[in-house]
C-alpha positions as CSV (number, residue, x, y, z in Angstrom):
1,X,158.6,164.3,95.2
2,X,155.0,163.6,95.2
3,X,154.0,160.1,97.1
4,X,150.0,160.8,96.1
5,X,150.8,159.4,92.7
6,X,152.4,156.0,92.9
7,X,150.2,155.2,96.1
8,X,147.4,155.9,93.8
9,X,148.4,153.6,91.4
10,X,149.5,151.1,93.9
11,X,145.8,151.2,95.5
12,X,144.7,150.8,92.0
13,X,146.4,148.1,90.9
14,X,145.1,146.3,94.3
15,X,141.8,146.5,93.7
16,X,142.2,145.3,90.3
17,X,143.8,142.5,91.3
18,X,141.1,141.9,94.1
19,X,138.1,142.3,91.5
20,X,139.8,139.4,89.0
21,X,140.6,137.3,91.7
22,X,136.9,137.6,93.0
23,X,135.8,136.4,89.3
24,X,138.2,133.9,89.1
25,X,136.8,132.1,92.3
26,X,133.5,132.4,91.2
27,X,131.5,129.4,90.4
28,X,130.9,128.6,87.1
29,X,127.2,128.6,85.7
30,X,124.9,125.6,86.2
31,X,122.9,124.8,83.0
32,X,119.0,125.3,83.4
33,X,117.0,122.1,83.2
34,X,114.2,123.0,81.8
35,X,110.8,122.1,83.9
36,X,108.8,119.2,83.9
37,X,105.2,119.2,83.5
38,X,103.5,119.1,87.0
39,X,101.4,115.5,86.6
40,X,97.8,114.6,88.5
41,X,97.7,111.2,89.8
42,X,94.4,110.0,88.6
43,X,94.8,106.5,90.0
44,X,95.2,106.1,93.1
45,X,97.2,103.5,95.1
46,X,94.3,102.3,96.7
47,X,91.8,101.7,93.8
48,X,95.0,99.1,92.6
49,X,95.8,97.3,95.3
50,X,95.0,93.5,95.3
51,X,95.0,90.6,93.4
52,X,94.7,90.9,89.4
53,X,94.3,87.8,87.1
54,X,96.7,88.6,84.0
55,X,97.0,87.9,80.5
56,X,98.2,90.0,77.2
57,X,97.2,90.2,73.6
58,X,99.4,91.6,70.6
59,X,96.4,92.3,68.1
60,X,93.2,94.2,69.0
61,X,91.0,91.8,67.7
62,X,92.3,89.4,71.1
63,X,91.0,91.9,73.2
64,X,88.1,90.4,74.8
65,X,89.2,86.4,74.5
66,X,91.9,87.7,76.5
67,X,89.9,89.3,79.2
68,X,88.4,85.9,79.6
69,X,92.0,84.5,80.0
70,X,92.9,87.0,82.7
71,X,90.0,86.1,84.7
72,X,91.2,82.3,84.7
73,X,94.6,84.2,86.2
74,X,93.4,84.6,89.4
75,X,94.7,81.1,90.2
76,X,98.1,82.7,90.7
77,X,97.2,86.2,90.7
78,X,99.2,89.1,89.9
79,X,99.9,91.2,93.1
80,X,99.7,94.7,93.3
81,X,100.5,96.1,96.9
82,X,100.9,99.9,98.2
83,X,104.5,100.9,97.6
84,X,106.5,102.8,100.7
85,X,105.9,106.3,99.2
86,X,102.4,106.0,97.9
87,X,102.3,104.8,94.7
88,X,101.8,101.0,94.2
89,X,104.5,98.4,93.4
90,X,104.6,96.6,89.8
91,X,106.8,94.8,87.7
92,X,108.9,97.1,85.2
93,X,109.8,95.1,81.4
94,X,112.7,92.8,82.5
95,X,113.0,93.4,85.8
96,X,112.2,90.0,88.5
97,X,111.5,92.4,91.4
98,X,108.6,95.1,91.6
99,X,109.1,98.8,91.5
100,X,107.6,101.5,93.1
101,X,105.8,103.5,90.1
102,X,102.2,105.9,90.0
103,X,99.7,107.0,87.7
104,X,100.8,110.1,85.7
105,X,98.7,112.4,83.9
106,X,99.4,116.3,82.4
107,X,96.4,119.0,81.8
108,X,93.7,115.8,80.9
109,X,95.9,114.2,78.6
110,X,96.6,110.0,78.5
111,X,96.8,108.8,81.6
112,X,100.5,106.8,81.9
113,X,101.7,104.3,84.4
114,X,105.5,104.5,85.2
115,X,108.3,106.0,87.6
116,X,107.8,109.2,89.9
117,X,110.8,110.5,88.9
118,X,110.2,110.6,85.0
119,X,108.6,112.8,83.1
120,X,104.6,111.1,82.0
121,X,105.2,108.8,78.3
122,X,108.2,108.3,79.2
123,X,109.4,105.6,77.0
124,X,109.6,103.0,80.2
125,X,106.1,104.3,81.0
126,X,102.6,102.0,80.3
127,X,100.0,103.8,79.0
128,X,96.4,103.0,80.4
129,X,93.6,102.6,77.8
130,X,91.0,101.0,79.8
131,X,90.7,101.5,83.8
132,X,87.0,101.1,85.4
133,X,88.1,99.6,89.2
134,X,87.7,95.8,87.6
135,X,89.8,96.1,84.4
136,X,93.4,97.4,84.0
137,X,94.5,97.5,80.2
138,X,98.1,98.7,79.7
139,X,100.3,99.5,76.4
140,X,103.8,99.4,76.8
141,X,104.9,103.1,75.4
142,X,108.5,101.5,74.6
143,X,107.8,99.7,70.8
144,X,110.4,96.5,71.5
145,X,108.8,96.0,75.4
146,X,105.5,96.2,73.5
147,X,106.4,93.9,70.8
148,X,107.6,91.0,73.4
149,X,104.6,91.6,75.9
150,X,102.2,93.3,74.0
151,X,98.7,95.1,75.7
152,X,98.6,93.6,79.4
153,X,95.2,92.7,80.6
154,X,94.6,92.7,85.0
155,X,91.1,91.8,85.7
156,X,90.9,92.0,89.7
157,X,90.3,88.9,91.3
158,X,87.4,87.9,93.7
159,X,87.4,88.2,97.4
């Protein structure tokens, strides 16, 4: 009687068993988020940090009457201070307490305001049509936020 044979098959057999038990323990595949663009900060904490009259328009044609208004703001200014991470704290649509959020911009495209952690325009995000050091304009990217505060207006207050 040969014992090569069924030892053979025996070992066999083993190692088969071994291999599907390694693939049934192995983890299953994570899905691949795909990258976000890498965004510049243009704006810098420091170049907002203050005291900011406020005022908003809903049509274009209120643009500059409601510069004038923001100025009058700085009675009870608007306070933007530097957040604990670096970027600067703010008021997100709805919310009664400020939030940390930074100036977002991809390959010299619009330059957004918003969250770190979200990709720039997204739909929580401001965009920034006018910024010269005195005067802040922002759009709200998010159409219904936009139709309840329309474009905000922060003209930076005196010493």
């Amino acid at each position: 009687m040969n014992l090569s044979r069924p030892v053979l098959r025996l070992a066999s057999a083993a190692l088969l068993a071994a291999l599907l038990a390694g693939c049934a323990s192995a983890p299953a595949p994570q899905p691949i988020e795909p990258p976000r663009p890498q965004f510049t900060s243009p704006i810098t904490a420091q170049q907002v940090e203050g005291k900011w009259g406020l005022a908003a328009y809903h049509r274009p044609e209120d643009a500059a009457r409601t510069e004038a208004q923001a100025r009058q703001g700085c009675r009870q200014p608007y306070v933007i201070s530097i957040g604990p991470t670096g970027g600067f704290m703010m008021y997100l649509a709805d919310d009664s307490s400020p939030s940390e959020v930074v100036s977002k911009q991809v390959a010299g495209g619009p330059i957004y305001i918003g969250l770190a952690d979200e990709p720039p325009g997204a739909r929580s995000d401001r965009e920034v049509v006018r910024f010269d050091g005195q005067v802040l304009v922002l759009k709200w990217l998010d159409p219904e936020v936009a139709g309840r505060y329309g474009t905000m207006v922060y003209v930076r207050c005196p010493a």
